[in-house]
C-alpha positions as CSV (number, residue, x, y, z in Angstrom):
1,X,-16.1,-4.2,23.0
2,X,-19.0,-1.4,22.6
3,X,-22.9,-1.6,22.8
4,X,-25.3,0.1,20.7
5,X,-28.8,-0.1,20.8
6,X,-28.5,-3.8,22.9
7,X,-26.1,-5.1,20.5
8,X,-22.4,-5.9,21.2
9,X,-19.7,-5.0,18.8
10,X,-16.2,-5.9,19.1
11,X,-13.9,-2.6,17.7
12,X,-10.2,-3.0,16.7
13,X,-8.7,0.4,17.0
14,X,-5.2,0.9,14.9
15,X,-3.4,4.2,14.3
16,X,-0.7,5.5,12.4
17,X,0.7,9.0,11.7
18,X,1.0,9.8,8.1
19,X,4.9,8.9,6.8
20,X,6.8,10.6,4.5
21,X,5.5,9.0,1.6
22,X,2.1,10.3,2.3
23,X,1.2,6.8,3.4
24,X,-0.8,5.4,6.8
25,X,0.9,1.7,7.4
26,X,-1.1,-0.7,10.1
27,X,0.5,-3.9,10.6
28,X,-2.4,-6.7,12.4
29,X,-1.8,-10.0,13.3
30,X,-3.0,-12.6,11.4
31,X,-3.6,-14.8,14.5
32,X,-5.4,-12.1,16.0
33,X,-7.6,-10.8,12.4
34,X,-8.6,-14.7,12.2
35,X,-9.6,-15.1,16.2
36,X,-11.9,-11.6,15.7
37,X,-13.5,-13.2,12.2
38,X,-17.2,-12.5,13.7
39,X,-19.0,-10.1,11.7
40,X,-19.9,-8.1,14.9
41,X,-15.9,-7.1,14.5
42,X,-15.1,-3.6,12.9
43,X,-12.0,-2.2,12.3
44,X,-11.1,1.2,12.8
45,X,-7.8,2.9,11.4
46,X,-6.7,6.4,12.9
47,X,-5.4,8.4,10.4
48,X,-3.5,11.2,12.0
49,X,-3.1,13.6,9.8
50,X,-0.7,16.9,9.2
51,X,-4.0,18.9,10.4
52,X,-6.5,16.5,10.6
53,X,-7.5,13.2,11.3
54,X,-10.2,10.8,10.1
55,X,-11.1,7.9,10.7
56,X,-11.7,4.4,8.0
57,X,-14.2,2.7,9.5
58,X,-14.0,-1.6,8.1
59,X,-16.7,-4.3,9.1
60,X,-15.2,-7.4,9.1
61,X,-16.3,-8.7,6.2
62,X,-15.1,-5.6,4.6
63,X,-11.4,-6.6,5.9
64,X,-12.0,-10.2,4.5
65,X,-12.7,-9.3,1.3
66,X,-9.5,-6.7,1.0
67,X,-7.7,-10.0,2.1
68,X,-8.9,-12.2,-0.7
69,X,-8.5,-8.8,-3.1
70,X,-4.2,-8.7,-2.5
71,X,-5.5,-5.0,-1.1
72,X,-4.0,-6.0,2.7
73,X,-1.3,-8.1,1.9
74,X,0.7,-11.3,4.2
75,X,4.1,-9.9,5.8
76,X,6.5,-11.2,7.8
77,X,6.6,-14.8,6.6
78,X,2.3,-14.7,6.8
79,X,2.1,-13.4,10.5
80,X,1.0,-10.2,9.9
81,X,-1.6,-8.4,7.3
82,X,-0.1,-4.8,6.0
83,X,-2.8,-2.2,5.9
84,X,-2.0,0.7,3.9
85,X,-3.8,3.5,3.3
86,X,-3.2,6.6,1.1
87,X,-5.3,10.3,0.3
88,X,-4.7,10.6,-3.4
89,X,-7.0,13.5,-5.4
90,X,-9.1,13.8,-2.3
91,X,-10.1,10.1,-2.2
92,X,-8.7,7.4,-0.2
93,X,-7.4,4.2,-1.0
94,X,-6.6,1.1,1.2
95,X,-3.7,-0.4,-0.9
96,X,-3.4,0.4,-4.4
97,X,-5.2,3.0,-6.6
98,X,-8.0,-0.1,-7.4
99,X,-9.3,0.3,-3.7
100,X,-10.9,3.2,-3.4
101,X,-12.3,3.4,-0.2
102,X,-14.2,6.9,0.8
103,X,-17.8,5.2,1.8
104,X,-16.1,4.3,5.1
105,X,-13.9,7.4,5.7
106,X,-15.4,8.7,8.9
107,X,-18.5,6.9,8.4
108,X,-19.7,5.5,12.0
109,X,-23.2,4.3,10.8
110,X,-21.2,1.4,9.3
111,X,-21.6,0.3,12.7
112,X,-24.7,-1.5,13.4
C-alpha cells in the first residue's frame, strides 16, 4: 500500500533477472491478480538488467486489458498469469512483438 497526495494505492512489486533468452518471466497468481482488480492497483515489474535496471510500471486496467489481449497468458492449468517482457531494438515489449510497451517503462506518473 502507498499514499500520494491523500490517495491510497495498492503496488504489486514483481522482479526477475534477465534469462538467457534475453527475456524477464513474472509468474502472478490468478487468485491473487483477480482479489487486487481495483483500479487503485498498479503493477510494477523489476527488470534487472546486465547493467541496468528499469522499471514497467502497469495500472490495473492496463494488466486487464493485456489479459483479454493473449499478451499475459493462463499457465499452470489457469492458476497463474505468465508476464513476459522483452527489450528488442531499444523498445520493450510485454509478450509478443504486438505489445509494445515503452509509455510505462520507468514511468512513475502512471501513478495517480
Amino acid at each position: 500500500v502507498a499514499v500520494k497526495d491523500n490517495q491510497l494505492f495498492g503496488i504489486q512489486v514483481k522482479t526477475s533477472n534477465l534469462n538467457r533468452f534475453d527475456t524477464y518471466i513474472f509468474n502472478i497468481r490468478k487468485v491473487s491478480f483477480e482479489r487486487h482488480s481495483n483500479g487503485n492497483v498498479f503493477y510494477i515489474f523489476v527488470l534487472h538488467g546486465e547493467t541496468q535496471n528499469h522499471f514497467l510500471i502497469l495500472p490495473f486496467y492496463e494488466m486487464k486489458k493485456k489479459v483479454r489481449e493473449g499478451a499475459i497468458r493462463e499457465v499452470r492449468d489457469g492458476k497463474l498469469y505468465r508476464v513476459n517482457i522483452k527489450f528488442r531494438d531499444e523498445k520493450v515489449y510485454l509478450g509478443n512483438m504486438d505489445h509494445e510497451m515503452g509509455y510505462c517503462l520507468d514511468n512513475w506518473n502512471l501513478i495517480k
